[in-house]
SETIMI-971405 format. One record per residue (C-alpha): residue in three letters; residue number from 1; x, y, z. Coordinates in nm, 2 decimals. Example, Ala and Ser with C-alpha at 12.3 -4.5 7.8 and 13.67 -1.06 7.14 Angstrom:
<sites>
+------+------+--------+--------+--------+
! resn ! resi !      X !      Y !      Z !
+------+------+--------+--------+--------+
!  ALA !    1 !   1.23 !  -0.45 !   0.78 !
!  SER !    2 !   1.37 !  -0.11 !   0.71 !
+------+------+--------+--------+--------+
</sites>
This chain:
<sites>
+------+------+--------+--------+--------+
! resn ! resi !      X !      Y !      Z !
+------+------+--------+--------+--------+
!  UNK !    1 !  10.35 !  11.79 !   6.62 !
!  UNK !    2 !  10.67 !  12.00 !   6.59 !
!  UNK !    3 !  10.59 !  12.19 !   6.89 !
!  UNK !    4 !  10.48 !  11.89 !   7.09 !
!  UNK !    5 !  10.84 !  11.73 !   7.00 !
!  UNK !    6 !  11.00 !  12.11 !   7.05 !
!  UNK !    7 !  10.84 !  12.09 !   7.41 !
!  UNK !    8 !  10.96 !  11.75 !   7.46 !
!  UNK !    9 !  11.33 !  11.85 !   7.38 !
!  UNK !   10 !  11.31 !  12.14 !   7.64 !
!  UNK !   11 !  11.19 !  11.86 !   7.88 !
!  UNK !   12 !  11.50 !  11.62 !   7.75 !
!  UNK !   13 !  11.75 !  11.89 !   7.86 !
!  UNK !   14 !  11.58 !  12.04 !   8.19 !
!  UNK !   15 !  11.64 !  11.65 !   8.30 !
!  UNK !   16 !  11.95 !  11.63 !   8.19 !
!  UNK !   17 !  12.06 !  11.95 !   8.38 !
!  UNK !   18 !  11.83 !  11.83 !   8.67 !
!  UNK !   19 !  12.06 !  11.54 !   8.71 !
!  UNK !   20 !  12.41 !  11.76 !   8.71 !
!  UNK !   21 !  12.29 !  11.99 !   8.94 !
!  UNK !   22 !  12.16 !  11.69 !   9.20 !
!  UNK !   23 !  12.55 !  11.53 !   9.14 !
!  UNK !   24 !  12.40 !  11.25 !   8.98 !
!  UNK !   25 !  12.51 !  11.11 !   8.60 !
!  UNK !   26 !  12.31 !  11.23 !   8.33 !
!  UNK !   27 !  12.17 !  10.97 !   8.12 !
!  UNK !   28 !  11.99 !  10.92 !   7.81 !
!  UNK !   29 !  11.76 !  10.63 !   7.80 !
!  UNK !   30 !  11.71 !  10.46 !   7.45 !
!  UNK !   31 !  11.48 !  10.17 !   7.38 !
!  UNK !   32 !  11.67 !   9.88 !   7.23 !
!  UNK !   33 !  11.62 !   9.84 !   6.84 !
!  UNK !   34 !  11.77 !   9.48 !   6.82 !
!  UNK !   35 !  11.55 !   9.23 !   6.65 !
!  UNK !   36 !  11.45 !   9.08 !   6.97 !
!  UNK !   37 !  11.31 !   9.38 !   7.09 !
!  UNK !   38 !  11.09 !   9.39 !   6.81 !
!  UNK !   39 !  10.74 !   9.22 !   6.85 !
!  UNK !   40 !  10.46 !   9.14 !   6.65 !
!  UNK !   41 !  10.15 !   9.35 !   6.74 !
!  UNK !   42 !   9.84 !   9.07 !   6.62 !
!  UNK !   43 !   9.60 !   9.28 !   6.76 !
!  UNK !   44 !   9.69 !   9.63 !   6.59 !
!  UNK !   45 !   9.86 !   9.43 !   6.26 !
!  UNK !   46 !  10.21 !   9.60 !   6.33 !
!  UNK !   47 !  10.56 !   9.53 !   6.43 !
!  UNK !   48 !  10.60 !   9.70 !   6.73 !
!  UNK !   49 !  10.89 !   9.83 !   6.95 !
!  UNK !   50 !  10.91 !   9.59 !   7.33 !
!  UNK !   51 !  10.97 !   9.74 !   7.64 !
!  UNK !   52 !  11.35 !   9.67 !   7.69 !
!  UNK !   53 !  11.60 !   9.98 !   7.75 !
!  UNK !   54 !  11.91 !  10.06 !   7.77 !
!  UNK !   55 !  12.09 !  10.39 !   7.97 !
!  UNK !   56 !  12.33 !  10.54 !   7.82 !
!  UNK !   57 !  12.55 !  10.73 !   8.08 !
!  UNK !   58 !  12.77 !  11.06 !   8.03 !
!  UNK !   59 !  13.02 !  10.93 !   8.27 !
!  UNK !   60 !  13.12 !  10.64 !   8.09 !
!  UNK !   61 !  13.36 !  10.61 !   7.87 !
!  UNK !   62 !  13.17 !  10.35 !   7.63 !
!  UNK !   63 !  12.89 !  10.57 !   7.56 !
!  UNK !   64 !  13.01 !  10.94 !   7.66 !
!  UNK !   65 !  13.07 !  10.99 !   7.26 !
!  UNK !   66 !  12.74 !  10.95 !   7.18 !
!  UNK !   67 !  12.55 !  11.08 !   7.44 !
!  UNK !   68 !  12.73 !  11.45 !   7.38 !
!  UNK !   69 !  12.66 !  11.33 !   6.99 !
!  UNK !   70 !  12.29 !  11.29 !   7.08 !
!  UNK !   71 !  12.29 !  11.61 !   7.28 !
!  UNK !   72 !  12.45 !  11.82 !   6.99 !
!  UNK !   73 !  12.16 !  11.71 !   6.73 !
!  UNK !   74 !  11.88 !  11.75 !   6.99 !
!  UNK !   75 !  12.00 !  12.12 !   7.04 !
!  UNK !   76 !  12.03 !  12.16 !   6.63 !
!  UNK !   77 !  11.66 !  11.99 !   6.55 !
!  UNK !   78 !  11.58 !  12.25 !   6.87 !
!  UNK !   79 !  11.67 !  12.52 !   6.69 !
!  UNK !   80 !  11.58 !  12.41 !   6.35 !
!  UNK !   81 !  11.21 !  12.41 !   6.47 !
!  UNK !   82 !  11.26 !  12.74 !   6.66 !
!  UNK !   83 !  11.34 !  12.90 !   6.34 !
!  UNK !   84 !  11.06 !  12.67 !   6.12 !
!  UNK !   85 !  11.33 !  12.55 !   5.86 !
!  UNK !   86 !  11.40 !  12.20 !   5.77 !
!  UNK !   87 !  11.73 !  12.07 !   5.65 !
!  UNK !   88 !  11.86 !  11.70 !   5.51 !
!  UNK !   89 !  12.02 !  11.46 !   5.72 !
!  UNK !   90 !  12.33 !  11.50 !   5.49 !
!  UNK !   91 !  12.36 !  11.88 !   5.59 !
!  UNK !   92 !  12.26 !  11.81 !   5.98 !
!  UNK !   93 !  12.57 !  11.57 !   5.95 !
!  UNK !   94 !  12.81 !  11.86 !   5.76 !
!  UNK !   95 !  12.68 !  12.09 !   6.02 !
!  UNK !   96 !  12.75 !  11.94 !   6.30 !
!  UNK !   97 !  13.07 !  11.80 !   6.22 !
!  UNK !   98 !  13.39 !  11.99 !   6.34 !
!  UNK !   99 !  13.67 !  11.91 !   6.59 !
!  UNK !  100 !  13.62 !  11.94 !   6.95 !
!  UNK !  101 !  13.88 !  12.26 !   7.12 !
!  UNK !  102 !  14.22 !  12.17 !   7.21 !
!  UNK !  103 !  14.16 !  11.77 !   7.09 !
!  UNK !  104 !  14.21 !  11.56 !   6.73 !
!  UNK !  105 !  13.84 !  11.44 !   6.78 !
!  UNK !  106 !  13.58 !  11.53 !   6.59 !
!  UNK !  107 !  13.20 !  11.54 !   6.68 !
!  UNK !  108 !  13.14 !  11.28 !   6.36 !
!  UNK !  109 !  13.34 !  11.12 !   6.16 !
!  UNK !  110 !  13.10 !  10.98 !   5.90 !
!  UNK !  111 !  12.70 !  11.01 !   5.85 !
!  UNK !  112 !  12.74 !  10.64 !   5.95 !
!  UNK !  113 !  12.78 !  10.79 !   6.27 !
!  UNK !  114 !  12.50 !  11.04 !   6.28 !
!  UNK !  115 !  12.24 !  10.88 !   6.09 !
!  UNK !  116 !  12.10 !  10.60 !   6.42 !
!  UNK !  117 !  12.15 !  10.90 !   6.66 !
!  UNK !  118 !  11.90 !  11.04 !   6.44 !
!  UNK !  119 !  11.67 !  10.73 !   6.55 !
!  UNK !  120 !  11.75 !  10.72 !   6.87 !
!  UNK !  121 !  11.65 !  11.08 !   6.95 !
!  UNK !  122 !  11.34 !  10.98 !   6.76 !
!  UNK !  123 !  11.33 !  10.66 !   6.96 !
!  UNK !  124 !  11.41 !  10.86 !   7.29 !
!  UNK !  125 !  11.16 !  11.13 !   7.26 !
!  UNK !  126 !  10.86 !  10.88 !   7.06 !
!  UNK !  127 !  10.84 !  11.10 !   6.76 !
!  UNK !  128 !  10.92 !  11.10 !   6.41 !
!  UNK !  129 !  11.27 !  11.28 !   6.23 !
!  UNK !  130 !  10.97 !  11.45 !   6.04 !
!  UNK !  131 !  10.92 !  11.64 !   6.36 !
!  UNK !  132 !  11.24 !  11.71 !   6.41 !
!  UNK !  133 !  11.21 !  11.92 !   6.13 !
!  UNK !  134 !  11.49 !  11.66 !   5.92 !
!  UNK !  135 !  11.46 !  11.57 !   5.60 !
!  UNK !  136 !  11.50 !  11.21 !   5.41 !
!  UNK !  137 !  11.52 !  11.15 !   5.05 !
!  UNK !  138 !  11.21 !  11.21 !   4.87 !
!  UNK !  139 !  11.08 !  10.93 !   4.67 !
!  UNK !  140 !  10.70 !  10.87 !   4.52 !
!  UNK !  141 !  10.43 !  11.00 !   4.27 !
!  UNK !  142 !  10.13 !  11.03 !   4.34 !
!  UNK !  143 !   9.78 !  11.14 !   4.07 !
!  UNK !  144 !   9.41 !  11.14 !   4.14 !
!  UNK !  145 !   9.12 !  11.39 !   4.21 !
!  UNK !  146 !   9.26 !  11.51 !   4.55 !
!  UNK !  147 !   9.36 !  11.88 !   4.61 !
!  UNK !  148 !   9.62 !  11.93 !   4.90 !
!  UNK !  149 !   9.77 !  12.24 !   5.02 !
!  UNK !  150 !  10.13 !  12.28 !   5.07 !
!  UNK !  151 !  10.30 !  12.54 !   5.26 !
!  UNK !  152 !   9.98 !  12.74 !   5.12 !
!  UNK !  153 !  10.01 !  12.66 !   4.78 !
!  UNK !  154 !   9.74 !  12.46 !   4.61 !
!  UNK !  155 !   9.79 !  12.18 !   4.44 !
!  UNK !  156 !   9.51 !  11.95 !   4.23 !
!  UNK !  157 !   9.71 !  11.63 !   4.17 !
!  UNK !  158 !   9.47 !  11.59 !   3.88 !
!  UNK !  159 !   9.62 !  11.88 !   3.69 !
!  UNK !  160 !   9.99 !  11.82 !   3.69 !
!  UNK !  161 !  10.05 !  11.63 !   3.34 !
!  UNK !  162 !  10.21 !  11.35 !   3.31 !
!  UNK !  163 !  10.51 !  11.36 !   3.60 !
!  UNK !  164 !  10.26 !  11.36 !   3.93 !
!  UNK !  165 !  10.31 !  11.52 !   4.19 !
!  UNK !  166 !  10.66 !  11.42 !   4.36 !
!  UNK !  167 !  10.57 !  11.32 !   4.74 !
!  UNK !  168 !  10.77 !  11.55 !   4.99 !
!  UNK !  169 !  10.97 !  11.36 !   5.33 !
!  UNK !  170 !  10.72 !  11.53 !   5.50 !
!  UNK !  171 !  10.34 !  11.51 !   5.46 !
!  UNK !  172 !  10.22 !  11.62 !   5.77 !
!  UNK !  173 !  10.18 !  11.98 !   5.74 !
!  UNK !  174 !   9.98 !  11.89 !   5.39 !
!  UNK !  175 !   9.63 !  11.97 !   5.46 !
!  UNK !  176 !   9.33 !  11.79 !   5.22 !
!  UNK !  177 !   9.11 !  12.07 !   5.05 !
!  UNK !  178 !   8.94 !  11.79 !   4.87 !
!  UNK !  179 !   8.97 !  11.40 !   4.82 !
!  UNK !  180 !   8.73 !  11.24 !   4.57 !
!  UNK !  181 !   8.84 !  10.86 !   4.55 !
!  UNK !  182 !   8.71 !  10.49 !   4.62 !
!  UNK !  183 !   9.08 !  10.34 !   4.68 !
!  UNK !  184 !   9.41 !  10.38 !   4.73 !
!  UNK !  185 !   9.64 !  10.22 !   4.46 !
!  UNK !  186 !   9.99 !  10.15 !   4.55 !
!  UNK !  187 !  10.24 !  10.05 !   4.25 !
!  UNK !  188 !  10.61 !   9.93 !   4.29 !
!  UNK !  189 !  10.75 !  10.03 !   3.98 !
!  UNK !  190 !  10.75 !  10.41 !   3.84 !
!  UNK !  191 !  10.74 !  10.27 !   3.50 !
!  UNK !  192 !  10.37 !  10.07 !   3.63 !
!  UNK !  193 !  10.24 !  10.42 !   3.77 !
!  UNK !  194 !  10.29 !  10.56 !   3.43 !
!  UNK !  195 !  10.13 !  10.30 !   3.22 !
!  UNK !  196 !   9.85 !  10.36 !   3.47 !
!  UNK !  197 !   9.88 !  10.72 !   3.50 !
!  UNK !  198 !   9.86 !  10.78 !   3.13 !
!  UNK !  199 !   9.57 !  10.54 !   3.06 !
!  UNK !  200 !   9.40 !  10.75 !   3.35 !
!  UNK !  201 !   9.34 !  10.48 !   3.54 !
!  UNK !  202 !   9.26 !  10.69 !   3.83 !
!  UNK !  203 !   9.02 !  10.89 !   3.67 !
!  UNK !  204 !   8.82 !  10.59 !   3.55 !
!  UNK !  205 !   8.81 !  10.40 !   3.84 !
!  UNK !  206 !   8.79 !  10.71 !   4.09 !
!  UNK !  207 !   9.10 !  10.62 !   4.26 !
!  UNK !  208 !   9.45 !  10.76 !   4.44 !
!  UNK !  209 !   9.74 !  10.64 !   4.23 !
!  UNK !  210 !  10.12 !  10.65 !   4.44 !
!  UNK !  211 !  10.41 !  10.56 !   4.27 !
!  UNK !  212 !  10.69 !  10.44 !   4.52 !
!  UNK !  213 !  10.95 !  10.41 !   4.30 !
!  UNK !  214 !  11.12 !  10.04 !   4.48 !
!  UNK !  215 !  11.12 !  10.04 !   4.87 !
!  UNK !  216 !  10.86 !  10.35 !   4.95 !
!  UNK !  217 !  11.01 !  10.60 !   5.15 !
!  UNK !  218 !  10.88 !  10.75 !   5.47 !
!  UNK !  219 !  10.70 !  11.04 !   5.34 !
!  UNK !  220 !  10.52 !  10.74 !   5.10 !
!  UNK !  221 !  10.39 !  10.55 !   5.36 !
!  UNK !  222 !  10.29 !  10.90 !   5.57 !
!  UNK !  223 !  10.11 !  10.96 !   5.32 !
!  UNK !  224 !   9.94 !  10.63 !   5.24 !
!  UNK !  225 !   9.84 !  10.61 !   5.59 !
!  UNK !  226 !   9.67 !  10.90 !   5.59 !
!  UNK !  227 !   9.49 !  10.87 !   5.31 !
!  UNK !  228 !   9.36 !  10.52 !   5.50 !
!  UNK !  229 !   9.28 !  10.67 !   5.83 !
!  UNK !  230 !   9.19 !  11.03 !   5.76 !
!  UNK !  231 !   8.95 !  10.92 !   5.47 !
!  UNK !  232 !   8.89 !  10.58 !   5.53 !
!  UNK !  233 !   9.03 !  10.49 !   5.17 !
!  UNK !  234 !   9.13 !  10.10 !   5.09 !
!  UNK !  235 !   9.49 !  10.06 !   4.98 !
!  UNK !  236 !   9.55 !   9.81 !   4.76 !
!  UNK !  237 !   9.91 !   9.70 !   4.68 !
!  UNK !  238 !  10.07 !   9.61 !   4.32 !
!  UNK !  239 !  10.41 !   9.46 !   4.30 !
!  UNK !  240 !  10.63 !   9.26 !   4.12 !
!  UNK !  241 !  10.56 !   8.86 !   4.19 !
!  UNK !  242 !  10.90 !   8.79 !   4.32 !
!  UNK !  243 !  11.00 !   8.82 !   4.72 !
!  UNK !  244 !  11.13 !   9.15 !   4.74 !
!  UNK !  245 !  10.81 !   9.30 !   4.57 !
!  UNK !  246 !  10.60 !   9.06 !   4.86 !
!  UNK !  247 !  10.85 !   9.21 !   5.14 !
!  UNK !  248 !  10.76 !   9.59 !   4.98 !
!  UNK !  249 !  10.37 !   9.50 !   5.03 !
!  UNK !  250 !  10.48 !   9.35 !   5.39 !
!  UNK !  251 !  10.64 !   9.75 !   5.50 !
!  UNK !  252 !  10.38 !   9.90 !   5.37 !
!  UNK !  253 !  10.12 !   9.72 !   5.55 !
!  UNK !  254 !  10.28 !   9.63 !   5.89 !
!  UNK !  255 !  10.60 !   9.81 !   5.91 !
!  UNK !  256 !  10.94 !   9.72 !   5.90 !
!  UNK !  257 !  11.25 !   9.57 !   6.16 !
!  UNK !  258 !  11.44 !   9.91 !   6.12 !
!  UNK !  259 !  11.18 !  10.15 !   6.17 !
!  UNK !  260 !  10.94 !   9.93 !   6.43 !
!  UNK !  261 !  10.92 !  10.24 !   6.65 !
!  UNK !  262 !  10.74 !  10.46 !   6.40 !
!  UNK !  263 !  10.49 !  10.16 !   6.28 !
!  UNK !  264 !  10.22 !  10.35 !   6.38 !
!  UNK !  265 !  10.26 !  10.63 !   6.20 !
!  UNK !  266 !  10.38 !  10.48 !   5.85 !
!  UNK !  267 !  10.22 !  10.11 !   5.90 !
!  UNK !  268 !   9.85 !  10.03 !   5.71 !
!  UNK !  269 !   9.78 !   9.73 !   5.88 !
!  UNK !  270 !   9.41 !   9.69 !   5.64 !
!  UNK !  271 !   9.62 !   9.70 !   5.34 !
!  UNK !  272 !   9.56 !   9.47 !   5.07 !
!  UNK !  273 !   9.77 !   9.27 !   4.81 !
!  UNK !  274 !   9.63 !   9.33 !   4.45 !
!  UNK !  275 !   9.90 !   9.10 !   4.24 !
!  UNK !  276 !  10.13 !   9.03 !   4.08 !
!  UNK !  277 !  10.05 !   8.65 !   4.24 !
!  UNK !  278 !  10.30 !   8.33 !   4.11 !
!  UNK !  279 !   9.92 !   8.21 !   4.06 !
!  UNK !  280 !   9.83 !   8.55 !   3.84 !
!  UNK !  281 !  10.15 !   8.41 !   3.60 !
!  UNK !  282 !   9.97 !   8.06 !   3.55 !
!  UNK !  283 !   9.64 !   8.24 !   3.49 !
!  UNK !  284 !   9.74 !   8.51 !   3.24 !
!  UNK !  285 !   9.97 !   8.22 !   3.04 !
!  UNK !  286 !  10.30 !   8.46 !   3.15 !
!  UNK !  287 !  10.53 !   8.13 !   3.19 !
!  UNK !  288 !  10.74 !   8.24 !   2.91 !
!  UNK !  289 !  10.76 !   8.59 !   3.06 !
!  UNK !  290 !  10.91 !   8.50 !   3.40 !
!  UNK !  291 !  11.27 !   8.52 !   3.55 !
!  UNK !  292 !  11.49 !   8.24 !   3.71 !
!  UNK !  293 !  11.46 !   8.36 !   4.10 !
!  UNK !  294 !  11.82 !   8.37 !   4.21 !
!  UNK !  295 !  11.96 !   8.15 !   4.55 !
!  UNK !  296 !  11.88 !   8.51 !   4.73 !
!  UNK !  297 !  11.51 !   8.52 !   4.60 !
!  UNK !  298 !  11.48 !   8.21 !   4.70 !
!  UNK !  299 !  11.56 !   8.29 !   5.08 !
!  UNK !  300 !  11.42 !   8.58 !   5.14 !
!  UNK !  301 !  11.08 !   8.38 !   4.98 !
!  UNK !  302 !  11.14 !   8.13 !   5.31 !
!  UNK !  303 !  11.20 !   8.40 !   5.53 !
!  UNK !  304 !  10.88 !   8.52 !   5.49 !
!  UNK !  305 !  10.72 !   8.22 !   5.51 !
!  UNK !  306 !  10.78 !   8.25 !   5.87 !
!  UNK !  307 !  10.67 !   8.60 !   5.90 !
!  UNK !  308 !  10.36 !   8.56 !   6.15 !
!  UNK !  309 !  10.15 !   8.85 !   5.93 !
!  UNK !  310 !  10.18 !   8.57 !   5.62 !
!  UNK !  311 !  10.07 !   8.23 !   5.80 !
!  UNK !  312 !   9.70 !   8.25 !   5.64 !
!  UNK !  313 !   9.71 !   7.99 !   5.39 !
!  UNK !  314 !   9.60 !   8.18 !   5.11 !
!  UNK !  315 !  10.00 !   8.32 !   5.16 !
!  UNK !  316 !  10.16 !   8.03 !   5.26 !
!  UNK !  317 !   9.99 !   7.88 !   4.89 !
!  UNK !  318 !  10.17 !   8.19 !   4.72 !
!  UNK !  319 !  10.49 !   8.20 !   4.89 !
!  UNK !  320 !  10.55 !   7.81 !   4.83 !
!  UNK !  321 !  10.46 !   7.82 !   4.49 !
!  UNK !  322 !  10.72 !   8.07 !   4.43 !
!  UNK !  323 !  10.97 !   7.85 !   4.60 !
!  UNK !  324 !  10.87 !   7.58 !   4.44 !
!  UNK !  325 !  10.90 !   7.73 !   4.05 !
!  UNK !  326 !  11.18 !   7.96 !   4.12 !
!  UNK !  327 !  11.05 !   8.17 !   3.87 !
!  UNK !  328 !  10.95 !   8.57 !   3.90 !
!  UNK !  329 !  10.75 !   8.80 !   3.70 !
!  UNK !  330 !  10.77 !   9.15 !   3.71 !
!  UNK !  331 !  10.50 !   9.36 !   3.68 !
!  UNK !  332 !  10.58 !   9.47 !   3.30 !
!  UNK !  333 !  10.54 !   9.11 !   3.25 !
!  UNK !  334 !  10.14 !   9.15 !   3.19 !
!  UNK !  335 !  10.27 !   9.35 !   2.89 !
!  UNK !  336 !  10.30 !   9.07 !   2.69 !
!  UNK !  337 !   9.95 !   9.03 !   2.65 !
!  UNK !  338 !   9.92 !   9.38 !   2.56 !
!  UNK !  339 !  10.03 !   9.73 !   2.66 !
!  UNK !  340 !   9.69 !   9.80 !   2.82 !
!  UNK !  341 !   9.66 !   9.46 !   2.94 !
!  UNK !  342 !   9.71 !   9.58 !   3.30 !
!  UNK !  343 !   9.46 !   9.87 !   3.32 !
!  UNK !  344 !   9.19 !   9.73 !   3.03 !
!  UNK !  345 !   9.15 !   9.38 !   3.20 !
!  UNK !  346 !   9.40 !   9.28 !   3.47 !
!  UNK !  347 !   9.33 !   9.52 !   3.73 !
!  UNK !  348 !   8.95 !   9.59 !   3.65 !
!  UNK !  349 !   8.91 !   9.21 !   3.67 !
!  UNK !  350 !   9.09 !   9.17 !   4.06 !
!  UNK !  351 !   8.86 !   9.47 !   4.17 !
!  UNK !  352 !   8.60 !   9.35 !   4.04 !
!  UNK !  353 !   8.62 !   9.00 !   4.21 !
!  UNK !  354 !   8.76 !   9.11 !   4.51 !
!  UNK !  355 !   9.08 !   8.95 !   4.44 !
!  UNK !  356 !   9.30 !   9.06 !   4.73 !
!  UNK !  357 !   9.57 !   8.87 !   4.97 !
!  UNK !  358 !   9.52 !   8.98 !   5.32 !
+------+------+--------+--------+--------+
</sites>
């Protein structure tokens, strides 16, 4: 993939200088990321990018910055692949930032600045930052019988004690050696993958435990969906029972506003919803173990009653009963009825019925 996207930014620049030499105004095209270029895909289950465009011009004075700020991190992600190295986005920024000869501007003033060029190049050439050989923050654990090889070094996720092994911004240069497991299990919380993690969950119920630690990052959701398309895995997805941990389970599975361009590379569209439900509270007697849902809660809990990925009515039943209570339960919540609660009889029961929101 790096040399595909190498190949692509050779192509970016012969066009540009194509255009110079012809007299005519080099120009970058971007596809728009505004929220109403930003569709819903029913038939592939992910929010997808719409055809609308916009040119940005070298000979104008509104988007002259950053089309030469676009050009200076194509020809540094260029090189970066060239030489096989990867860097942060922080140090692409520190990098490239410097003052232009005989002027008081300079090339960036903030990583505010370079950060959505970032996306647009990745936008511009259909690719992924991954590619480009730059780095996010790293975020997610992950255990289970799988061995991987990393930059050649093997690795048995089964055999790393109790930390996991910490989930790189890039997965795609992992290759699987060997993956033994029914299912993918997904947990919000770190402290949830360690309760699970220590029990061995994963080794009793032959499954892939990832930890994303909040809002998974990038590398997370790589990962997730490969282990769904390369090995056919189910994912099932534990949260907290509260709007934010529903909206987590929503990116995971179909994508998200921001990053609508790369859905089909970090989306699982067949992913499933294993708890915690407002319903699971009333059926595990966890009333007394909930939390007031703020105003915010509450409206991000109406937003996604209009999300068109939620309007089957086993969601709309969910989603409405947590506006209605304005109550939330975190996943330590279960706790209360014991400290193995969640891996002795809450989780074995919803796999073993089949308990899953679509």
């Amino acid at each position: 993939m790096s040399k595909e996207t190498q190949k692509k930014l050779i192509n970016l620049a012969h066009k540009i200088v194509n255009e110079i030499n012809h007299g005519v105004d080099p120009y970058l095209e971007i596809p728009i990321r505004s929220l109403t270029n930003v569709k819903w895909n029913e038939k592939d289950g992910l929010l997808r990018l719409g055809e609308k465009k916009s040119k940005r011009y070298f000979f104008n004075v509104a988007y002259a910055r950053k089309f030469m700020q676009t050009l200076l991190i194509a020809d540094f992600c260029k090189d970066l692949i060239e030489e096989n190295i990867h860097t942060s986005i922080r140090d692409m920024y520190y990098n490239l930032k410097r003052t232009l000869p005989d002027t008081k501007e300079n090339t960036f003033e903030t990583q505010d600045e370079s950060n959505p060029i970032i996306v647009d190049l990745e936008t511009n050439l259909d690719t992924l930052r991954e590619n480009l050989h730059l780095l996010a923050d790293r975020k997610g654990i992950v255990a289970g019988n799988v061995k991987i090889k990393d930059r050649g070094d093997l690795i048995d996720w089964s055999k790393l004690g109790s930390g996991g092994w910490s989930i790189p911004s890039v997965v795609e240069d992992i290759k699987f050696v060997k993956v033994n497991a029914k299912f993918v299990l997904v947990i919000e919380k770190n402290a949830g993958f360690e309760r699970l993690h220590e029990d061995k969950f994963w080794q009793k119920y032959n499954c892939i435990l990832i930890g994303t630690g909040g809002q998974p990052a990038r590398g997370t959701r790589r990962l997730i969906r490969r282990l769904n398309q390369e090995f056919k895995l189910p994912v099932y997805v534990l949260t907290d029972n509260d709007a934010y941990g529903v909206y987590i389970y929503s990116v995971i599975k179909s994508g998200s506003m921001a990053l609508a361009h790369a859905s089909e590379q970090l989306g699982t569209p067949s992913a499933k919803f294993i708890g915690l439900t407002p319903s699971d509270v009333k059926k595990y007697g966890l009333e007394k173990f909930t939390i007031k849902a703020t105003d915010r809660d509450i409206k991000r809990a109406k937003e996604l009653l209009n999300y068109p990925w939620f309007q089957n009515k086993e969601w709309q039943r969910e989603i409405k009963l947590m506006i209605k209570t304005k109550r939330k339960a975190e996943i330590e919540a279960l706790s209360a009825r014991g400290l193995k609660f969640i891996t002795e009889t809450y989780l074995p029961e919803k796999l073993k019925k089949k308990e899953f929101l679509p």
